[in-house]
N, C-alpha and C positions, 0 to 999 in steps of 0.2 A: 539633552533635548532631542524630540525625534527627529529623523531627516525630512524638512519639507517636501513635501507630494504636489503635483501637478494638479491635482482634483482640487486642493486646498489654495491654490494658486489665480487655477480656471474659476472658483467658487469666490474669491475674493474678487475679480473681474467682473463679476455679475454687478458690483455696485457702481460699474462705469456707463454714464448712461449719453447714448449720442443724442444731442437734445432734437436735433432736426426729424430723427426718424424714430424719436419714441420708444428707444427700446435701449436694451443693456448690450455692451459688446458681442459677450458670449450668445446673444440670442440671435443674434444678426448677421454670427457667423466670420467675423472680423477678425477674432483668436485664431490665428494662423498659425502661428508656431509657442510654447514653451519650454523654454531649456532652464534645468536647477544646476548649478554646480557651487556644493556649500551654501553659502547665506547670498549668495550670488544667483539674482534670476533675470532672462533676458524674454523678454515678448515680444513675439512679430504680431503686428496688425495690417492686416489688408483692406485699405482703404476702395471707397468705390472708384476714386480719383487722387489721383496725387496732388491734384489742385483742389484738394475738400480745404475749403478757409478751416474747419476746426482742427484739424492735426496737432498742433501745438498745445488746445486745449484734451484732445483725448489723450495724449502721450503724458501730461502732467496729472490727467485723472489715473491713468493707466498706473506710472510709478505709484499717483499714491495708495491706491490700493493692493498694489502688489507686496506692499510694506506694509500693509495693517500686519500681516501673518506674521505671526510668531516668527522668529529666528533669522529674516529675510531683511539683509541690511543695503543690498547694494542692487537696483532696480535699473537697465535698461530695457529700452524699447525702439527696436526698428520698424518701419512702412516698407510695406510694398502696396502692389496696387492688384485688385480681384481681376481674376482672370473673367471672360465673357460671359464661359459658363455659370461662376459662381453671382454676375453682376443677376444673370436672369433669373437665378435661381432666389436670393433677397429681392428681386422686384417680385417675384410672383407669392412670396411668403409676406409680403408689406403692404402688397394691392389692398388689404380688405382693411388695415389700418390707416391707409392713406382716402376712406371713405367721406361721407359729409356726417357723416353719424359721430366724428371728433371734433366736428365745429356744433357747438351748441344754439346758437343764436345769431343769427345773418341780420341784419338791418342795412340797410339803405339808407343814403343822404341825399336829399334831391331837392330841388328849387323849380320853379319856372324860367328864371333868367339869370343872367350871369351877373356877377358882383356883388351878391347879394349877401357873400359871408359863408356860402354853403361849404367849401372845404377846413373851412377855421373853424367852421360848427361840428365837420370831420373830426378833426385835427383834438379840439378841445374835448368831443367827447370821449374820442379814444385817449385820450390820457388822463381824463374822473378814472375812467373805469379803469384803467391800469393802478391806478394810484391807490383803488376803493382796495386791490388785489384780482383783481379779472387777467386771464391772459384774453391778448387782445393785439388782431391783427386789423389794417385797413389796405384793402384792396382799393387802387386807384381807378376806375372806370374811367373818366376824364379821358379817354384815349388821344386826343390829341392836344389836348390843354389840361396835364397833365400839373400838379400843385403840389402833393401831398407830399414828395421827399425834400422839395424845397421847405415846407412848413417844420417839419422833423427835424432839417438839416441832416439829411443822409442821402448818401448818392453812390453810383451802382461803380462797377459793372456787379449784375445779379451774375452768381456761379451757378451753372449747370451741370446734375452731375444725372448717371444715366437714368434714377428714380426720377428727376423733375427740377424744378427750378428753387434755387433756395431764396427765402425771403430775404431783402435786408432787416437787420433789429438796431432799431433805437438804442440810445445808452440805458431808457427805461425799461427795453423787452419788448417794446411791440413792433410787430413784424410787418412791414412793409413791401408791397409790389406796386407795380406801378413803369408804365413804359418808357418812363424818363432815364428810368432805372438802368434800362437795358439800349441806350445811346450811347453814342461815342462824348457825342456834346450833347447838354441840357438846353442848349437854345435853336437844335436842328430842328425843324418841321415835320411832323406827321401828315402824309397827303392820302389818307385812305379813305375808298368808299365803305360805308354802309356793313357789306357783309364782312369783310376785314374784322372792322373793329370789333363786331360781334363775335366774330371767330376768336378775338385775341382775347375779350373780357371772358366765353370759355376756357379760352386755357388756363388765363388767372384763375378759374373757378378749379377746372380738373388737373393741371398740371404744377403746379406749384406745391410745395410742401409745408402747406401749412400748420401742419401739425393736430395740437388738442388746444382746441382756442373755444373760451369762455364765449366771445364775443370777434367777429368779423364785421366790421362796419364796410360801407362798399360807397363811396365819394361819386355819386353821378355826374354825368355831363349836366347843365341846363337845358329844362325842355322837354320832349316826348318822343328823343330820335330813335333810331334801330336801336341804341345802346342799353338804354334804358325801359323800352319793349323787351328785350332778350333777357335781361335781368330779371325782370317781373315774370315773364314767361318759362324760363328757365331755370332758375334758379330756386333755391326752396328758403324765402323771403321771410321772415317774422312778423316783418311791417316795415314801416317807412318814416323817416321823420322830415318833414317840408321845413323849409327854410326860405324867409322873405325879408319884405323890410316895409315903414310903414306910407311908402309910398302907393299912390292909387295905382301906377300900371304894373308896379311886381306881384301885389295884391290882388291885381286881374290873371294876371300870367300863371300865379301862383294856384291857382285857381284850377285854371286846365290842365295840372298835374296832380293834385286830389282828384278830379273825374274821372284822370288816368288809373288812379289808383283804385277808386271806387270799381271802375266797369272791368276791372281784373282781379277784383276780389282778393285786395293786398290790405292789410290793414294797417291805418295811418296811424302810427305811436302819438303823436304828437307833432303842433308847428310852433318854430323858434323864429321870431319876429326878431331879427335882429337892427341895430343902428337907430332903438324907437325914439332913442333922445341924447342929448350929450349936457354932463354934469358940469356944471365950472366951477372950478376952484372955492368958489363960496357957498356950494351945495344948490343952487338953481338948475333945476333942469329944462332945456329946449330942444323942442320937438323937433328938430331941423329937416328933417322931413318928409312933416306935416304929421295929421293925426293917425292915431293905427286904424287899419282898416282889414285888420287878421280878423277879428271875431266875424267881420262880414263874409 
């Protein structure tokens, strides 16, 4: 058999792929070192961070492709960590893949008032669509009444590495941000004004790594605050899906968030009338309450 080559080594690396940054090792620059001796091969990879959560997973994709090739029985792999230069060097080669042109489809979840069911209408529609096979991220807006990781059951700290913030993922794949995320405690308080919050729901937008996501759902606050102006203004919307209940004053409220949406020319998917009736045990349904008053 012939002696294994480093090309054939580096070329089997190709099929390692970092899922956070979209791309194969060897493109990203991570293949740091190769050494062959006999059937015996050793990989260095140079991580952005030696606090990257996925290490453990690249080091076991790493052997096992290093072991597809022929003749090649006995696979380590060491870390080190990218020097400054090389970190700025993969940021400026990632910039135009870390674009909005790899999120397909942005949608918005929005209500007029609160309690109304609008992050479990979140919550439930990001995982149809995970389930159908969509990747699928939900960006928490809620900046200070934050929901969405408690509904998932996932909880931070989010890892920052120098490209941006990485998401949490569900056990099903969808990728989760959200400011609860990034507390010490989930029961601290957020006490910020106005342009704050605006500022932080851009950096979920631009700094975060979201990746290639079918679908990005975006969980608003209730209402028609800064948060939810920046979002419609800012951001490049699909549409919007309102969420109420069939009460007369969420039915009012919910109201002046359609006109919102109207006089900014965002278009309304659809509204999910949630809590219209409760089933009992003998199939009777009652309207508890009261009648719907969504088609109004």
């Amino acid at each position: 058999m012939p002696p294994i080559t480093i090309d054939e080594i580096r070329q089997a690396l190709t099929q390692v792929q970092d899922p956070e940054l979209n791309d194969n090792i060897v493109q990203l620059g991570m293949v740091q070192d190769i050494e062959i001796d006999g059937s015996n091969v050793h990989v260095t990879l140079a991580l952005t961070t030696m606090g990257c959560p996925l290490k453990k997973q690249l080091q076991d994709k790493t052997v096992q492709a290093a072991k597809s090739v022929p003749g090649v029985e006995n696979v380590t792999v060491g870390l080190t960590e990218m020097t400054e230069e090389q970190r700025h060097a993969l940021k400026a080669r990632m910039s135009p893949a870390l674009n909005i042109n790899h999120v397909q489809h942005v949608i918005a979840v929005m209500s007029g008032k609160g309690g109304v069911g609008k992050s479990s209408v979140t919550a439930l529609l990001a995982s149809s669509l995970r389930r159908i096979g969509f990747t699928v991220g939900v960006l928490d807006a809620d900046i200070t009444g934050p929901s969405i990781p408690r509904l998932f059951g996932v909880s931070g700290p989010v890892c920052s590495i120098p490209l941006g913030m990485l998401p949490i993922e569900t056990t099903s794949g969808i990728k989760i941000m959200s400011t609860n995320l990034m507390l010490p405690e989930e029961d601290m308080a957020i006490i910020w004004r106005g342009p704050i919050m605006s500022g932080t729901l851009r950096q979920f937008w631009t700094d975060v790594l979201w990746g290639r996501l079918d679908f990005l759902l975006i969980d608003l606050p209730p209402g028609t605050s800064d948060v939810t102006l920046t979002t419609m203004q800012s951001l490049p919307l699909n549409g919007v899906v309102m969420v109420t209940t069939p009460q007369s004053l969420a039915s009012m409220v919910v109201r002046k968030t359609v006109h919102m949406a109207q006089s900014l020319n965002v278009p309304i998917l659809g509204i999910v009338e949630n809590m219209s009736y409760y089933t009992t045990p003998d199939g009777e349904e009652h309207a508890i309450f009261g009648e719907s008053h969504t088609a109004a």
